[in-house]
N, C-alpha and C positions, 0 to 999 in steps of 0.2 A: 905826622898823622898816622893813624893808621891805614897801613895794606890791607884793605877792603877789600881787595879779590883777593886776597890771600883767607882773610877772614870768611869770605863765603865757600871756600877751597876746605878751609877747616871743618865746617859745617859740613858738608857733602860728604868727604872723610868718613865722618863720623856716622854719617846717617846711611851712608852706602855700607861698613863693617857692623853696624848694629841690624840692617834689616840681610846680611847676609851675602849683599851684593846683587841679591831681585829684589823687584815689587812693581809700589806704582806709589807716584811723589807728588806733592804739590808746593808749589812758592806764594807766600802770601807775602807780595812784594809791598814797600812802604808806598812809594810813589812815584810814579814814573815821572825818569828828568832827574833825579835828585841823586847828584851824583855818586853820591858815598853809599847811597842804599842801591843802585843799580850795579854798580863795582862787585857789591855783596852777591848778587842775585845772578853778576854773568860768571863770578867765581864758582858759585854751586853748578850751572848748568853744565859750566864746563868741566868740571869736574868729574860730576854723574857721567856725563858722557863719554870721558876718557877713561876715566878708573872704573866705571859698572855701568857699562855697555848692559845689562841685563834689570839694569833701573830704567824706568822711563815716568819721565814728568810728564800728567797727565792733565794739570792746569797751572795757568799762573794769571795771579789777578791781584790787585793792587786793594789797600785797603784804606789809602788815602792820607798816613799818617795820621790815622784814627782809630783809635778803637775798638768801638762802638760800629763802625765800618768794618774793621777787621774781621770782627764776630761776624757779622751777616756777611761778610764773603766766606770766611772759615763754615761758616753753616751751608751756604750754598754750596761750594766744596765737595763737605761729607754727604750733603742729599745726593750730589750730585756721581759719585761717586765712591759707592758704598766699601769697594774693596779696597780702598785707600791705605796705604800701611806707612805713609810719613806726611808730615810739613815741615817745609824748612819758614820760616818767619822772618826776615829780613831786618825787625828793627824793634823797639821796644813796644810800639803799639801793635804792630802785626802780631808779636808772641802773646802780648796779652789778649787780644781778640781768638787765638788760636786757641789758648788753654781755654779760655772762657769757652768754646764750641765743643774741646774736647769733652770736657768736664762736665758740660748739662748732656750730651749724650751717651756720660760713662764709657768714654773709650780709651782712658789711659794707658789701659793693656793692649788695645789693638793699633792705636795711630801712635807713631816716634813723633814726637815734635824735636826738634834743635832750633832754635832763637837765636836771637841775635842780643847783646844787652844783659843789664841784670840791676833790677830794682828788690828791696826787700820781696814784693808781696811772689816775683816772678822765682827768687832764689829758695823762698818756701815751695815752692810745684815742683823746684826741681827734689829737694828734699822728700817731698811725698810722692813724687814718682808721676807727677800730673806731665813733666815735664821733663824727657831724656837730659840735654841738655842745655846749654848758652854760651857760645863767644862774645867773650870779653874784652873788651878794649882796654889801657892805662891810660888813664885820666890823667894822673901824676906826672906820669913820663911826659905826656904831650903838655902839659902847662910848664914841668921844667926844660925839657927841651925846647920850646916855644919862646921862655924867659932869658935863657942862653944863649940862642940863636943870635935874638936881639941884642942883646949885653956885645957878643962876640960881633955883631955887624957895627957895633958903635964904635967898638973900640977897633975898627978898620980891615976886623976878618972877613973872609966872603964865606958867607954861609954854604952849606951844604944845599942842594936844588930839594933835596928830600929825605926826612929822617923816619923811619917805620917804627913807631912806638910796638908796635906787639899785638899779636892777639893769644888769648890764652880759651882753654874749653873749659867752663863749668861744669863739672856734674855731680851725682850722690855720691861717687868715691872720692870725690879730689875737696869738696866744698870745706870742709872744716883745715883745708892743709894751708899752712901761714902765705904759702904763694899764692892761693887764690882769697882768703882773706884780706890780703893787702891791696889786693883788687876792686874789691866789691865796698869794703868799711870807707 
């Protein structure tokens, strides 16, 4: 599977050298309890906090693996705190609820989002710049690794306790490169 807190380690990274290493951040978490989306979310915290001390997360609110939810906490959010200079997004509904907020308040140029996932309509924001960018998962990897494992337990090998398929960063410079197209197609 993948290393989700690594994956949310990636994200923070990213959003901590894009916003310069200040500001003020927010997590729009998928759903609390949900393992692999909470993994994501204490990799980001702890990350900001170790590598930019000078970043501070100023909310974090769940969007229920929804949406349409995402949005209306992405919106309460930015009411709520206007100087806001990132969101990290935790999962495929969270980023689309975030851009959705971003983008009816025009502030592409002022809020970083970085996501989690990558569906076409989300790979187009990152291309128009609605959207810094997305950690991605291999799909590939984890259904052949997955198929191997098994094959390799049948035939009386003891599997590995844990294999890390990967995470990789989407963005506008990397998106057309065969390694992250092999990703996303």
């Amino acid at each position: 599977s993948t290393d989700n807190r690594e994956g949310g380690a990636v994200a923070a990274r990213r959003m901590g050298e894009k916003l310069g290493g200040k500001g003020k951040v927010a997590i729009i978490g998928a759903k609390k309890g949900s393992v692999s989306t909470d993994e994501r979310e204490i990799g980001f915290e702890a990350t900001i906090k170790e590598k930019f001390p000078n970043i501070q997360i100023v909310q974090w609110l769940y969007g229920e693996a929804n949406a349409t939810k995402s949005l209306s906490v992405a919106e309460d959010i930015l009411t709520s705190h206007p100087e806001l200079n990132g969101i990290f997004a935790s999962n495929e509904s969270s980023t689309v609820g975030a851009v959705r907020a971003i983008l009816q308040r025009n502030l592409p140029d002022k809020v970083l989002l970085v996501g989690f996932d990558a569906t076409p309509d989300l790979v187009k924001n990152v291309k128009d710049g609605a959207i810094d960018s997305l950690v991605i998962q291999n799909p590939f990897k984890m259904g052949y690794e997955g198929v191997k494992t098994i094959v390799d337990k049948l035939n009386g090998k003891e599997p590995q306790k844990r294999i890390d398929t990967g995470v990789s960063l989407l963005t506008k410079e990397n998106v057309e490169t065969p390694e992250i197209q092999k990703l996303i197609k």
